[in-house]
C-alpha positions in Angstrom: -8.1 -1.8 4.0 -7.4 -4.2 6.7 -3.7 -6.2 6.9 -5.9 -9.3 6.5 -7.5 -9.0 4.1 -3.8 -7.9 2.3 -2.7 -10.1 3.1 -5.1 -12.8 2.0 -4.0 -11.3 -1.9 -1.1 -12.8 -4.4 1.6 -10.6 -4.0 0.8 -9.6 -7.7 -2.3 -8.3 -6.5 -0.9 -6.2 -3.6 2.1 -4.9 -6.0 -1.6 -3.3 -8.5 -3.0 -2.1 -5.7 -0.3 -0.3 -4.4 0.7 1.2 -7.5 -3.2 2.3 -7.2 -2.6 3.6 -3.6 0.0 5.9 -5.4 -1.6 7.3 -8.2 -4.5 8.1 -5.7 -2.4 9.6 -3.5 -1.1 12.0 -6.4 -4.2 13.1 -7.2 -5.1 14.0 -3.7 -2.2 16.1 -3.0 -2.9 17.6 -6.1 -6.3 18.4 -5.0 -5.3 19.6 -2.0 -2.9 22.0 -3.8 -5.5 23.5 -5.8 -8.5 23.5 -3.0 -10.8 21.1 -4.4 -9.9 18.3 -1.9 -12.8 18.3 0.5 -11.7 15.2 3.3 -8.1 15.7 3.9 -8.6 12.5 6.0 -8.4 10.2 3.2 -5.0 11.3 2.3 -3.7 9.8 6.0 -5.7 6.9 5.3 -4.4 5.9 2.0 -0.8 6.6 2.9 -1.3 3.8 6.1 -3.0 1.5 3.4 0.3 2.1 1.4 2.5 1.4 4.4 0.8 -1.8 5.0 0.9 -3.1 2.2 4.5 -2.7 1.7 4.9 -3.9 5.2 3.1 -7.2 4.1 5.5 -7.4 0.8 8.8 -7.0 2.7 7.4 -9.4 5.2 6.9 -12.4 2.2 10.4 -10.9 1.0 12.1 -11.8 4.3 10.0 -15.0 4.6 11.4 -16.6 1.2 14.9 -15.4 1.5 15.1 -17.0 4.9 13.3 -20.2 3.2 16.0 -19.8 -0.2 19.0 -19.3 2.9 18.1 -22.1 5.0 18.6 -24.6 2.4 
């Protein structure tokens, strides 16, 4: 997933699809615990889509407590 298009999403929607990041994450690692995990690739590339998302929320986080401070 590209920052972009994150961050072209409600924050709502970036909150689901991280919580979706997770629970695919789980399973992976569980996967790979158990040897059924084939691409061990895709666990890197969800935890990076999981990092930029929540680089994306902290960044609107920052953004409207410097818009609520400045007032």
């Amino acid at each position: 997933m590209r920052v972009s298009e994150i961050r072209g999403m409600s924050t709502g929607e970036i909150r689901s699809k991280l919580d979706e990041a997770y629970e695919s994450l789980y399973k992976m690692r569980f996967q790979a615990a158990i040897g059924q995990l084939e691409d061990m690739n895709r666990v890197g590339f969800v935890r990076h889509d999981i990092a930029r998302m929540k680089t994306v929320l902290r960044e609107r986080e920052l953004a409207a407590r410097a818009q609520g401070g400045a007032q």
